[in-house]
N, C-alpha and C positions, 0 to 999 in steps of 0.2 A: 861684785863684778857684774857688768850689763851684758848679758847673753846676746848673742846676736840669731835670729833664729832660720832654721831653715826651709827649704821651699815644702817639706812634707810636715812639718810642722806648722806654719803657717797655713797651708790648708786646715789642717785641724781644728785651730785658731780660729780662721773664718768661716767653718761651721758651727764653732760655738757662738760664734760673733752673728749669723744669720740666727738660729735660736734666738737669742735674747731680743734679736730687733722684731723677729716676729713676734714672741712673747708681748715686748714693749707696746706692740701697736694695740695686738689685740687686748690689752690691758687700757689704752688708752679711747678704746671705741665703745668697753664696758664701761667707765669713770662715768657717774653720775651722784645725783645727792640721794641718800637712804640706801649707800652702799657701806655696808664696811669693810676696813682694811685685811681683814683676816680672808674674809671670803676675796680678797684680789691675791692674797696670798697662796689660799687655795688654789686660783683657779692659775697661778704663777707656776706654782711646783707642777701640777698636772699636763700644760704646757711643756714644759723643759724635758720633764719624764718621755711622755709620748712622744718627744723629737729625738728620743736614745741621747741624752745626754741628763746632767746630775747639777742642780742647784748647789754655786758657786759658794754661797753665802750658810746653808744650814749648816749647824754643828764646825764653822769657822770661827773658833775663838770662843767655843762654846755660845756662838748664837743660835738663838732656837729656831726660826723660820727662814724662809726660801726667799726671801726678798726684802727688801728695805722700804718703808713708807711713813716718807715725815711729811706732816702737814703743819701747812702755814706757817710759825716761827719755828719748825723743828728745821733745825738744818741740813741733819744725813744720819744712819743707823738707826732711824725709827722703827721701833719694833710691833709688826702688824695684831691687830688684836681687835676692841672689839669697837674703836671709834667709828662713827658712823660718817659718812662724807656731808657737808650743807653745803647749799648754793651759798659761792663767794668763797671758797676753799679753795688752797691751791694743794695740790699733793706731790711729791718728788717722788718717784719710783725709782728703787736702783738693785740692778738685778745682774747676776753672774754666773753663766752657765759652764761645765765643765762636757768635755767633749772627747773622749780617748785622752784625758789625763792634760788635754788645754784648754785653761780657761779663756772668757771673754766674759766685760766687764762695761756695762752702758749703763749711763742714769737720763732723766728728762722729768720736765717739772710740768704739769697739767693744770690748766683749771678747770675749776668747778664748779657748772651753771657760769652766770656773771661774775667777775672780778670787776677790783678796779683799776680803772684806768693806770695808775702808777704802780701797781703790782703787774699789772698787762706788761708797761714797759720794762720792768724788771725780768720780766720770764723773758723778754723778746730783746733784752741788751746781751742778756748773760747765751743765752742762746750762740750769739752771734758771736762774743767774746769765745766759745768755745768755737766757732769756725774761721775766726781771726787767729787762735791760737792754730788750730791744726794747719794752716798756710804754710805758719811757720816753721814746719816739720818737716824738711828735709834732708838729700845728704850734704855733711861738711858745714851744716848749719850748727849755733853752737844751742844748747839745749835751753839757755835761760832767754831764748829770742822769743819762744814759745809762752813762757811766763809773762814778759815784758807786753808782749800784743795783747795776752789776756787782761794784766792789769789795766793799761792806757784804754780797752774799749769800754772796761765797767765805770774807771774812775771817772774818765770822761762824758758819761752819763748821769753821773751823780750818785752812783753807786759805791758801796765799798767791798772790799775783797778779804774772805777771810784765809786768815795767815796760818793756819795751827793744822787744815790738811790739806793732802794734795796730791797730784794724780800723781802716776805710778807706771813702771815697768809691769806688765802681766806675760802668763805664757804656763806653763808647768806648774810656778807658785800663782797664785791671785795677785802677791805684793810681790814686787820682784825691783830693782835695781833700775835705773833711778828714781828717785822719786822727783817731783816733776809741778814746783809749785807755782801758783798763779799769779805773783806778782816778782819785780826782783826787774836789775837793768838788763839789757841786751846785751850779748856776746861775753856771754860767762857759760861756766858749766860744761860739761864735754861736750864731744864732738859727735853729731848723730849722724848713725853709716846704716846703711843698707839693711833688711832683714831684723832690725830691734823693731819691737814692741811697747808700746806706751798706752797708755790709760790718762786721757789728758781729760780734766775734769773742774773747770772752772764751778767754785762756790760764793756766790755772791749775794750779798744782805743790801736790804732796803736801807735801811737806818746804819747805827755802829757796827765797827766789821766783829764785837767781840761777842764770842758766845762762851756759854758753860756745859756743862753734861749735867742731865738730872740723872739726878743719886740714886733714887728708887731700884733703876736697871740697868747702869752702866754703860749703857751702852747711847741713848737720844742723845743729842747734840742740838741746842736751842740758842738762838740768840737772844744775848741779854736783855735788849729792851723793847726786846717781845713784838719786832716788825718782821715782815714775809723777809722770806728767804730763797734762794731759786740754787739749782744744783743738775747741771746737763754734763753728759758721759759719752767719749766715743773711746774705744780702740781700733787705735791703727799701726798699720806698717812703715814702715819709711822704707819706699822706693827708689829705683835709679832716678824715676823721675819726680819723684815728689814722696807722696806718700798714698795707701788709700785706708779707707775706712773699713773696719771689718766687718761693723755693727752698726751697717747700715741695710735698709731693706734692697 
């Protein structure tokens, strides 16, 4: 069932949703090379802590750390630890703060030092693919309008879309009703009204859209043939008149 949520709830929401944007940033002013991912993780939790709110992600699913950090072909659920960062790296950070019992739920992809040029336009297609989708987010709009924008901006760049996750209802749970994927035609899927919450979350791969999960942890998610991967996150509201962002600064 897709909760529709209400106006003291949604604030809640959009404190958690400030949290995370600020965490995001100042995590993104640290990102440098001879950093590693553990100590972003650290410095993740302690953030979230001090804002009176509780990392969305520790001990979810029995995951051990407060944040998510895949680099380069890792596509989402990279488990922080003791990789170090190089120039020409790119990192995905995806982070989920809980707030009086509501979450919020943003990711965004970094580089690190120089990239290259076609990975630059990969972080800067999928980017905008996630604010192509959010457009589409209003009321009495149907939900797979939001998928359809996502696909047509990646594919049309020469990028591919991967098929296996995809953004999501949040609010109370982390995952919550519907789920909300990144490709698919227009005007399918319910009807989106006023006060729902969504986690819209385009994941898009340089090369083939297919990935695997390495075995070792259950949890990374890499692309098969080992080219960058980009993964950006907003939560928002669907308004009377549109929608807005919750996780945003």
């Amino acid at each position: 069932m897709i909760t529709r949520k209400t106006i003291e709830e949604i604030n809640r929401i959009r404190i958690a949703g400030k949290i995370v944007a600020r965490t995001l940033e100042t995590l993104r002013q640290t990102i440098r090379p001879g950093l590693s991912t553990i100590e972003l993780d650290t410095l993740a939790e302690r953030l979230i802590r001090n804002a009176g709110a509780e990392p969305s992600f520790k001990g979810y699913d029995g995951f051990t750390r407060s944040i998510c950090t895949s680099v380069n072909n890792q596509l989402a659920h990279g488990i922080p630890g003791s990789y170090v960062l190089q120039d020409g790296d790119i990192i995905s950070i995806d982070i989920g703060a809980k707030y009086e019992d509501f979450h919020a739920d943003s990711a965004w992809t970094f580089p690190v030092g120089t990239i290259s040029e076609t990975t630059r336009r990969l972080l800067e297609t999928t980017e905008e693919s996630l604010y192509k989708g959010i457009a589409e987010a209003k009321p009495k709009a149907r939900l797979s309008n939001i998928s359809h924008a996502i696909q047509s901006c990646a594919e049309s760049n020469g990028f591919s879309v991967v098929r296996e996750l995809t953004g999501h209802g949040v609010g109370r749970a982390l995952h919550e009703e519907p789920d909300v994927p990144n490709f698919g035609r227009s005007g399918l899927g319910p009807i989106l009204k006023t006060g729902m919450v969504l986690a819209i979350e385009p994941l898009v791969n340089e090369g083939s859209r297919d990935i695997w999960m390495v075995e070792d942890d259950d949890w990374t998610l890499m692309t098969q043939d080992g080219q960058p991967c980009a993964h950006f996150e907003h939560t928002i509201v669907i308004t009377e008149n549109g929608n807005e962002i919750l996780t945003k600064q």
